[in-house]
N, C-alpha and C positions, 0 to 999 in steps of 0.2 A: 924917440920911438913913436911910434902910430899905434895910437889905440885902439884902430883896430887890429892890428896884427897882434898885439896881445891878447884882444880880446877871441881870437883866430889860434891863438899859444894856448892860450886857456883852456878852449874848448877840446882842441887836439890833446891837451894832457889830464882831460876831466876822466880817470879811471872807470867812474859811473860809465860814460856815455862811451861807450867802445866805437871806430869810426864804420863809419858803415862798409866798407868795403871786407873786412875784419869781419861783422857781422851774418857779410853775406856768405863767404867762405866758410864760417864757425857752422852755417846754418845747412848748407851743401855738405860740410863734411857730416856734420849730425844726421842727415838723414840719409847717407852715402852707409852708415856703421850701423842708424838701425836697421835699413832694408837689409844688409848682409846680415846681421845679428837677427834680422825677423825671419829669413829665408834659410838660414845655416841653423842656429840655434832655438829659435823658436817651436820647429816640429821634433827637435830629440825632446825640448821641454814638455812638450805635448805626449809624445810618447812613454814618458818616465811617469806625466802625471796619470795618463790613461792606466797606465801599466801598475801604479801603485791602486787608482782606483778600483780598477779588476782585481787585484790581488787582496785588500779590504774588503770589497762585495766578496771576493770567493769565499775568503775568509768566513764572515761571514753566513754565507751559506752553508759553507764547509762545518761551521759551528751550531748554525739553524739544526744542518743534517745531523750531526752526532748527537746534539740535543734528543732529538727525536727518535732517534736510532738508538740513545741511553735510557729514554722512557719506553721505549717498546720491550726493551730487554728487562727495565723494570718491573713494568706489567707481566709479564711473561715468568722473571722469577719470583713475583709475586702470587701469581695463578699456580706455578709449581709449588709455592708453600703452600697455601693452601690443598692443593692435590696432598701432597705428603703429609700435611696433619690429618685430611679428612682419612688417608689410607692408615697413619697410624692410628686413629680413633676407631676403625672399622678392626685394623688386627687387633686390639685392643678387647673390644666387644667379644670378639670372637674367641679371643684368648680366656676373658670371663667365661661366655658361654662354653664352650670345653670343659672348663674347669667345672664350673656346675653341673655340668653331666657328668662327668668323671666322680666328680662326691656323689652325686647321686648313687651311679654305676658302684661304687664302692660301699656305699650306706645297705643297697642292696644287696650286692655280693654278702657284706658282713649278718645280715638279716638272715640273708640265705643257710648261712652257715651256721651262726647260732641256731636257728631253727633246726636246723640236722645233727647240732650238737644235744640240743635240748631233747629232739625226738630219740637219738640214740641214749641218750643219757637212762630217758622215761623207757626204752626198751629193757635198757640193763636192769633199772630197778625192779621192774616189773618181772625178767628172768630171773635174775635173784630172787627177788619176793617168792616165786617158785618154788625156784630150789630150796629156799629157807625155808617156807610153806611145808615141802614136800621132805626136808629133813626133820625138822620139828614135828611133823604129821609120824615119822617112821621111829623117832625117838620120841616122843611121847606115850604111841600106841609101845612099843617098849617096853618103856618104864612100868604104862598103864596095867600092860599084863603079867609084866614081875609083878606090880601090885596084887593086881589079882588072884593073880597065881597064890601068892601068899595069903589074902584075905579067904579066897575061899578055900585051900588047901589043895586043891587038884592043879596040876598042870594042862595052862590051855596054848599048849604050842601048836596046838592048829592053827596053819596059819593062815587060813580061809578065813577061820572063825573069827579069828584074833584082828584081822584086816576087816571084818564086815563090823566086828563091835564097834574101832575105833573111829572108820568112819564114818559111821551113824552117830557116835558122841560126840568127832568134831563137827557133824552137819548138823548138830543140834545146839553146839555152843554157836556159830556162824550165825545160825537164825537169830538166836538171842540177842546175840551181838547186833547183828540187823536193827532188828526190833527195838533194841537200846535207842541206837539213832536216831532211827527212823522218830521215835518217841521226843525225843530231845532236840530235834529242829522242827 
């Protein structure tokens, strides 16, 4: 055998070194699959990633917006708490103030009324006092001139006479009586 032709056997069966003709086919079909793979498959890849990126940024935004759209509504039923506490603090007040006019209105009323009770009352006593006055006055003078009648022995049923004695005796005990007081404060 010829050593070179082995060494020629060698090289042709060196699995590293692929033959160049092999090579240049391997290398033509390679970029025969990427051009097709870059011009077929490439822009759907393009498009799925455009399309997931818009759909993340919308997202996104989409999220930005309700964020923002959840703090305005926040603000907003926070601004109506407010309003509603401030209005029930004001019916509140009001409801106090009512009520303290009404006790008022009633304190008065009741003042009103005792006072008319009281005045009625000092009326009756005072018409009584009267009429006790004036029957005690009519039964004393009475009695005074059965007295009399008997001390002096004549009968004084005049009753002029009998009405003017007694009452000059009651306007005489009155004065006294007056005078008593009068004395003693």
């Amino acid at each position: 055998m010829n050593p070179g032709f082995a060494l020629a056997a060698e090289e042709q069966m060196n699995p590293l070194l692929p033959a160049w003709p092999e090579v240049i086919i391997g290398l033509l079909c390679f970029f025969i699959v990427f051009g097709l793979l870059g011009k077929k498959l490439l822009p759907s890849i393009e498009k799925v990633l455009s399309e997931r990126r818009d759909a993340i940024e919308g997202g996104m935004e989409r999220a930005e917006a309700a964020q923002a759209e959840a703090q305005a509504l926040l603000e907003q039923y926070r601004a109506e708490l407010a309003e509603a506490r401030h209005e029930a603090a004001r019916i509140t007040e009001h409801a106090r103030e009512q009520g303290a006019a009404l006790i008022a209105e009633m304190r008065e009323e009741g003042q009103r009324q005792r006072e008319a009770i009281v005045t009625a009352g000092h009326a009756q006593i005072d018409a009584d006092k009267k009429q006790a006055t004036a029957a005690l006055r009519q039964d004393v003078g009475s009695l005074a001139s059965q007295l009399a009648s008997r001390i002096v022995g004549e009968s004084l049923e005049d009753s002029a006479r009998q009405s003017g004695v007694i009452d000059r005796f009651l306007a005489e005990l009155e004065a006294k009586a007056a005078a008593a007081q009068g004395a003693s404060k």
